[in-house]
N, C-alpha and C positions, 0 to 999 in steps of 0.2 A: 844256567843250564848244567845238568850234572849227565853224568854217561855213567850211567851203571855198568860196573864188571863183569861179565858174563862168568858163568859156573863153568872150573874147568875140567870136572870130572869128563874121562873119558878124554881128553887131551893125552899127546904125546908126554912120553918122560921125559926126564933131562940127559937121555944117554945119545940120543939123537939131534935133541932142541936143549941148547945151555939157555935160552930164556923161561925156558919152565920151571923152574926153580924162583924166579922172579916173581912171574905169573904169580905163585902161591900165596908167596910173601907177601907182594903188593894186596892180592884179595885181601889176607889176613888182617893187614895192616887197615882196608877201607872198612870192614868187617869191624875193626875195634874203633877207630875213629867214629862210626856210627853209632858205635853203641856208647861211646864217651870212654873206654878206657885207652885212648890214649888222645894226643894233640895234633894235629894237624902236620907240627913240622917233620914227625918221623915219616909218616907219608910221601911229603916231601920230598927230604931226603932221599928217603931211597926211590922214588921215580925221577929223579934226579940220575943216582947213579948208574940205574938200568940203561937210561937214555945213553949218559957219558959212555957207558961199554959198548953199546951194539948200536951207536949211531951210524959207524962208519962200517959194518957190518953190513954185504952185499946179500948176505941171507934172509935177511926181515926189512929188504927194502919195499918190500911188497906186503909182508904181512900186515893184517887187519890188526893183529893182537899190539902190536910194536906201535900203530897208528893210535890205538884206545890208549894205549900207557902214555903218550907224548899229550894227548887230549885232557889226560887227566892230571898231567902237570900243568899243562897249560891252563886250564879255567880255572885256578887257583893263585895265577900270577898277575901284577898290574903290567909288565912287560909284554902279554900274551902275544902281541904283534909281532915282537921280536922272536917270541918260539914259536912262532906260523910262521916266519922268514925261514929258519933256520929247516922247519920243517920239508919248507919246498926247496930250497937250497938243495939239500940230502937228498931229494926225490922220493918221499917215503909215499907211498901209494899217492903218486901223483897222478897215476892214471884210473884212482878207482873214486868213484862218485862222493861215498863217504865221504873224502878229505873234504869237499867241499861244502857238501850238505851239513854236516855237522859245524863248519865252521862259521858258514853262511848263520846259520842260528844262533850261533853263541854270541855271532854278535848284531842278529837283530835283538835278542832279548835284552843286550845293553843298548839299543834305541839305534847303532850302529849303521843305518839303514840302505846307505848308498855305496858301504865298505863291503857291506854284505852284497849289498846287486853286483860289485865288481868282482867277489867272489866267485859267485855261481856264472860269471860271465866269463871269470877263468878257464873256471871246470869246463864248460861246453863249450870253449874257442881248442880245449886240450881234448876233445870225444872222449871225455872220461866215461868210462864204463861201469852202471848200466846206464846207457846216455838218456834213455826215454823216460827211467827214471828220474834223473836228475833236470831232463825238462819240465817235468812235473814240478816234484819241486822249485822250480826256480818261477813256476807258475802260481804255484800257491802261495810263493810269498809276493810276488807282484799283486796278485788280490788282497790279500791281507795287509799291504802295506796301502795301496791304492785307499782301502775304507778306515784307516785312520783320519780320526776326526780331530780338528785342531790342530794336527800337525803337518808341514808341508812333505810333499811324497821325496822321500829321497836326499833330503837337504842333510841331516847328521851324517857328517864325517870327520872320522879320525879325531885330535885335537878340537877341531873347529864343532863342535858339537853343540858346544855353549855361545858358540858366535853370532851376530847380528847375523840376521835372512839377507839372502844374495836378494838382488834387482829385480830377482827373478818372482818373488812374494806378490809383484802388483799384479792385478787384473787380469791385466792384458800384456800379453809380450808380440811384437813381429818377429817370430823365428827366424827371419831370412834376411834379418839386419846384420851388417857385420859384427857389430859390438855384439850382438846374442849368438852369434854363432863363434865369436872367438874367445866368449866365457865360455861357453859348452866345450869348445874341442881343449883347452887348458882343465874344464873339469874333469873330464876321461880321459886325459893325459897318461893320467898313469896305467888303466886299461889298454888305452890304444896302444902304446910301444910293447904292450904283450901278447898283442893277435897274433897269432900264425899267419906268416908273411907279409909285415910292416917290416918296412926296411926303411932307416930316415939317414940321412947325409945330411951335414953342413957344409958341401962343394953343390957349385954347380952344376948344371946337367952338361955333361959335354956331348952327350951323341943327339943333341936337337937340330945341327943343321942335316944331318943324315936322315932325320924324320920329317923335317920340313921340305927340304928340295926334289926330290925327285924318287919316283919307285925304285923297288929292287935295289935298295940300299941297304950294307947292313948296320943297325945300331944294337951297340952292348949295353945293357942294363944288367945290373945286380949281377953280374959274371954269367947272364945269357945272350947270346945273339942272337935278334931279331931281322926276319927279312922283311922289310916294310912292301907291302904292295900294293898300297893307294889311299887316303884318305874315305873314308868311310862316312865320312859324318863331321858337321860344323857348325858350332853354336857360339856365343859371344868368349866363352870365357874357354873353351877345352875344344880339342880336333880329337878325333876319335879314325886309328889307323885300324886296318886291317894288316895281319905279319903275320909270318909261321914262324916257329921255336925252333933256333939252331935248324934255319933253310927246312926243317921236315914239314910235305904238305899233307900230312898226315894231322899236326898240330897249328891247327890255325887258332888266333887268340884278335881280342881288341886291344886297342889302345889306347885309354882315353888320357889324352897330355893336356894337363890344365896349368895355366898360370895366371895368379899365385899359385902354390899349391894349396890343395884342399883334401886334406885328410878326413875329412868331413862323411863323405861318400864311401870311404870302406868301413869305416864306422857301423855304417847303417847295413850293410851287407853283413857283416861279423854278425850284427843284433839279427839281422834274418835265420842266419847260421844256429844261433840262439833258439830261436822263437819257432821258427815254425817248423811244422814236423816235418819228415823227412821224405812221404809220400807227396806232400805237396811245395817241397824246395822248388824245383825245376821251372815253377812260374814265377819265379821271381828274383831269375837273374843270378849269377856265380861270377865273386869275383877272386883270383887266385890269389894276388898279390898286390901293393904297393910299395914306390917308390915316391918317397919324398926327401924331396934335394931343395935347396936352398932356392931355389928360382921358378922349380915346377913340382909335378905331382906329377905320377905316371901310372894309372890303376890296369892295373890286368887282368878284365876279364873275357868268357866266355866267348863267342863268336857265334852268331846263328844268322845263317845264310840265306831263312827262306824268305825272306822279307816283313817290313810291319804290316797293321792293322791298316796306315792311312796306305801303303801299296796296293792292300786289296781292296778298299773304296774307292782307289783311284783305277783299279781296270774298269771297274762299273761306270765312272765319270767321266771317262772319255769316250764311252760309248753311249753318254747319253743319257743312262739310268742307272736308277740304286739297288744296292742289292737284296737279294729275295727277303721275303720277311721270316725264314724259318732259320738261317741261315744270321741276318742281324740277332735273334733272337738265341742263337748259341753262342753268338759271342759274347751276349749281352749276360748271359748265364754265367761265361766264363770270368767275365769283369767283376759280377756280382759277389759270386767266390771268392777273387781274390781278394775285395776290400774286407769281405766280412772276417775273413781271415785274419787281414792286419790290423785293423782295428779291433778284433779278440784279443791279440798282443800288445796292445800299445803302440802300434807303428801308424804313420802316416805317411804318401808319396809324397804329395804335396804337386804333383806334375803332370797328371792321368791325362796321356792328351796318344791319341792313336800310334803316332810317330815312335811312342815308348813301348808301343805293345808289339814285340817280336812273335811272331808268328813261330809257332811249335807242330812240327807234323810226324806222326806216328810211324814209324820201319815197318809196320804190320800193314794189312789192308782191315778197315774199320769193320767193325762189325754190330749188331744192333742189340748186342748184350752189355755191360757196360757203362753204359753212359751215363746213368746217374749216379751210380758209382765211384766213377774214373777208375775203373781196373780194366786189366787185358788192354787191348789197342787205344783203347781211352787214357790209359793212363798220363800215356806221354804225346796225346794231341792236345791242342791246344794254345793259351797263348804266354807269353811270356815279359811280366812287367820288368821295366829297366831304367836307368837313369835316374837313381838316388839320391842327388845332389841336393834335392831340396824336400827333403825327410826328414820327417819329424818322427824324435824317441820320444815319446811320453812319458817316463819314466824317471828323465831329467828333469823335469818341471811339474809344482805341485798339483796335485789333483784337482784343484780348483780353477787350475788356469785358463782361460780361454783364449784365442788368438788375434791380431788385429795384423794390416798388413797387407801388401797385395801382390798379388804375381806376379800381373801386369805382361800375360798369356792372354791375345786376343781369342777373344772366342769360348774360354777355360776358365775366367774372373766369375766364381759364385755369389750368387743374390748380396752374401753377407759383405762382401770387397766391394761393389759397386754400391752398396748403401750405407758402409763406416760400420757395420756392425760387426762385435764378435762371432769366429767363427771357432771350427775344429775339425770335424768329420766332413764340414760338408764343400771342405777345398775338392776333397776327393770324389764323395757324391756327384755333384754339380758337372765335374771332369766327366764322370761316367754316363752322365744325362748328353753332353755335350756330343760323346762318340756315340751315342744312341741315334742321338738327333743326325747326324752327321750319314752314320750307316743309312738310314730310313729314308733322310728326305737328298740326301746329297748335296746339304748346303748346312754353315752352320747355325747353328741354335741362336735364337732371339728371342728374347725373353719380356712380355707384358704381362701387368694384374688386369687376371679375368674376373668378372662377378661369378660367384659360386651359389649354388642351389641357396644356402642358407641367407644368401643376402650380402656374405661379406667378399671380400677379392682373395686370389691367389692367385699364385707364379704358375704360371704355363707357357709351352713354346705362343710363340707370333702364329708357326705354320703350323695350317689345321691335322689332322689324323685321317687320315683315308678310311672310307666308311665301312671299308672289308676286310680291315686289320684287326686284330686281334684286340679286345679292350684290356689286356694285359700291358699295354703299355701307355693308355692312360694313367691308369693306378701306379704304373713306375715314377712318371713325370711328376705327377698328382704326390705323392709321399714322398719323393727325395727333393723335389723343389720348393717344399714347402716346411722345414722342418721348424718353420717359427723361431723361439728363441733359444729356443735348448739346443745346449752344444753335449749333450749327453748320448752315451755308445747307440749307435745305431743298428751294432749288428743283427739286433733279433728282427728289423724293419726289412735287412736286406735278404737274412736267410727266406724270407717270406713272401716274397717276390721273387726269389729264385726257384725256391720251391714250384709256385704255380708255376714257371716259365717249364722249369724240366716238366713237371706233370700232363703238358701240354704238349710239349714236345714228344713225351713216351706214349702220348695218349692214341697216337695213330701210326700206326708202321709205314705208312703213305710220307708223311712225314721224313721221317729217320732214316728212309730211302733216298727223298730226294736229298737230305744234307747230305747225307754220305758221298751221293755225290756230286755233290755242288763241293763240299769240301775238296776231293778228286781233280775236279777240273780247273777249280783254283790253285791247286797246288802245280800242277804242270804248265798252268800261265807265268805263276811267280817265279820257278824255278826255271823257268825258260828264258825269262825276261835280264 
């Protein structure tokens, strides 16, 4: 990779800028190197010495020109790692996109492939600026690396370039085995202790019996004080507290305490922070910080109060019935969007089960413009995925891999886990059929091979479809339960079925009235409740 100089006519002089005098020189100097009348090491040399003088130099901490001269000595060294150390050490435009985009390339052009993904995962865990820039980039090279052939996606790093393939080269991998999940978090090791807000300890956690005994206790972490005020939430391995930040109820937060600890989970939230753009973060969960101590894991996110997905299937199931069909069918939009979303990134939840979907409600009163959109009061209604523990980066593992493995999530176990076959996309599909099923008939999803028009079988629910529903969710069931043997992106299947759903939905204002307010009258059941 070479960085051409840029022309500095029309540049400041050196009466104001003592680097301008450099500037000239070094052009000069790339200028004759080009043309052969000189070698290589005067070059050297003196962007050597330019460096040596105005390193430490708080006036060209920022400048771009200062950045290009350190870039230019560096793609010319076999140490270059070690002057990209020294570079971020110094903080030379560490907050501008550049540093990373240029460096992210230099060294995929040396094959560098996964040194480079932890690059650009730098830059955008630090909102280097222009940041929607640099998610681009860090997008075209995830494609461009993905459609390498013969090689595995992401495996060359550092030294180890030339080394045997990890374990990870076979087939088939179960991501959610310990041993594959405790090579991956040792793989990102060195990423992860650079996110914004990893905090790790080799002491115990001391404020756990204040979290565990009783409300209104306070527990200090990372030199904040937390008021605890009830458990929230309970699952095999983590409790999940509600608490407000230094006693203000102004800042309520989660707390999800897991042991072991499982650095695992903010991992994958960092990668969202990453990945998805910034109109559409909000569905899927903020976590502020973690704490991992020697015994537990303490992740900090977010708090949303209005209840989940299976809260609002359950006002209907106690009453006997399920909910409207205009109404499953916006949520079912909402879902649709999200996976197609993360699966354009390489992300997988791995968990889609109602209980994870936080209900999201708008400060506005809804309005009937918007909505296929998501702007104006649509922006921020809707739902909010959560619970990343069992998330799948794809990015880690080669492009070829498929998954074998099982949840072992009644109700949530797709076609591919109950009959040993590989799977990928369609853990989360399957999920999403599951809370369709679940909205519609109020019971969940069971799953037989129908005969199909052509003669052959396919996966459809047990329960039949009521003959005055929409054949829009045929053709849901019908395409995501049946994806056969390909474990290939699914997105353009889901945008496509989302589509008809919205077009249906906007298709009649009769419609759009009654969700608005069936959305309404749920909201002041849950919020009441």
């Amino acid at each position: 990779m070479a960085i051409r100089y840029p022309d500095t006519a029309g540049e400041s002089d050196s009466a104001g800028d003592p680097l301008f005098p450099w500037l000239l020189k070094i052009k000069n100097s790339t200028e004759d190197l080009l043309s052969g009348r000189n070698s290589g090491e005067y070059l050297d040399k003196l962007l050597h010495d330019c460096i040596s003088t105005y390193k430490q130099d708080a006036q060209y901490r920022n400048d771009i020109r200062f950045l290009k001269i350190w870039f230019l000595y560096l793609e010319g060294r076999e140490d270059f790692e070690r002057v990209y150390r020294e570079v971020e050490e110094k903080e030379i435009c560490i907050g501008n996109s550049l540093l990373y985009e240029w460096y992210a390339f230099f060294l995929e052009v040396k094959g560098l492939w996964q040194r480079a993904n932890v690059v650009y995962q730098s830059g955008l865990s630090r909102k280097a600026q222009p940041f929607n820039r640099l998610k681009e980039a860090h997008s075209l090279f995830l494609q461009r690396i993905s459609k390498r052939i013969n090689a595995p996606l992401l495996h060359k790093v550092g030294d180890d370039a030339q080394a045997p393939a990890t374990d990870f080269d076979k087939s088939f991998v179960n991501p959610w085995e310990t041993s594959t999940v405790n090579k991956l978090i040792q793989k990102i090791k060195p990423q992860l202790v650079k996110y914004q807000g990893y905090h790790a300890s080799n002491k115990v956690f001391s404020g756990k019996a204040n979290l565990l005994s009783s409300r209104n206790k306070i527990t200090e972490i990372g030199g904040r004080k937390y008021q605890i005020l009830g458990c929230a939430g309970k699952g095999g391995f983590a409790q999940v507290f509600k608490a407000y930040v230094d006693c203000n109820p102004d800042q309520v937060v989660a707390l999800k305490v897991q042991k072991p600890p499982f650095p695992w989970e903010f991992h994958m939230y960092r990668q969202l922070d990453c990945r998805i753009q910034e109109n559409q973060r909000a569905s899927f969960g903020l976590a502020e910080r973690v704490h991992v101590f020697s015994d537990y894991s303490i992740l900090v996110c977010d708090y949303q109060s209005h209840g989940t997905l299976l809260d609002a299937i359950n006002l209907y199931s106690v009453a006997g019935n399920s909910m409207e069909e205009v109404l499953c069918m916006y949520y079912t939009i909402e879902m649709l969007y999200m996976l197609e979303t993360l699966h354009s990134v390489g992300l997988i939840h791995g968990d889609l089960k109602p209980d994870n979907l936080l209900i999201r409600y708008s400060p506005q009163n809804l309005t009937e413009t918007g909505f296929r959109e998501k702007t104006g009061s649509w922006s921020s209604q809707g739902l909010c995925l959560v619970d990343w523990g069992r998330g799948i980066d794809l990015s880690l593992f080669p492009s070829t891999t498929e998954f074998k493995g099982d949840c072992r999530t009644s109700g949530f176990r797709c076609m591919e886990m109950k009959e040993n076959k590989p799977w990928k996309f369609q853990v989360d599909t399957y999920g999403l059929c599951g809370i369709v099923h679940l909205m519609l008939h109020n019971t969940y999803m069971k799953v037989e091979k129908k005969q199909s028009r052509n003669g052959g079988y396919i996966n459809m629910p047990t329960t039949a479809f009521k003959r005055y529903w929409n054949v829009l969710w045929k053709e849901l069931f019908t395409k995501l339960l049946n994806r056969g043997e390909t474990c290939e992106d699914d997105t353009e299947t889901l945008r496509a079925i989302r589509t008809s759903m919205e077009e249906y939905v906007c298709s009649d204002p009769k419609l759009m009235k009654q969700l608005n307010e069936l959305l309404a009258k749920q909201r002041v059941s849950l919020c009441s409740s």
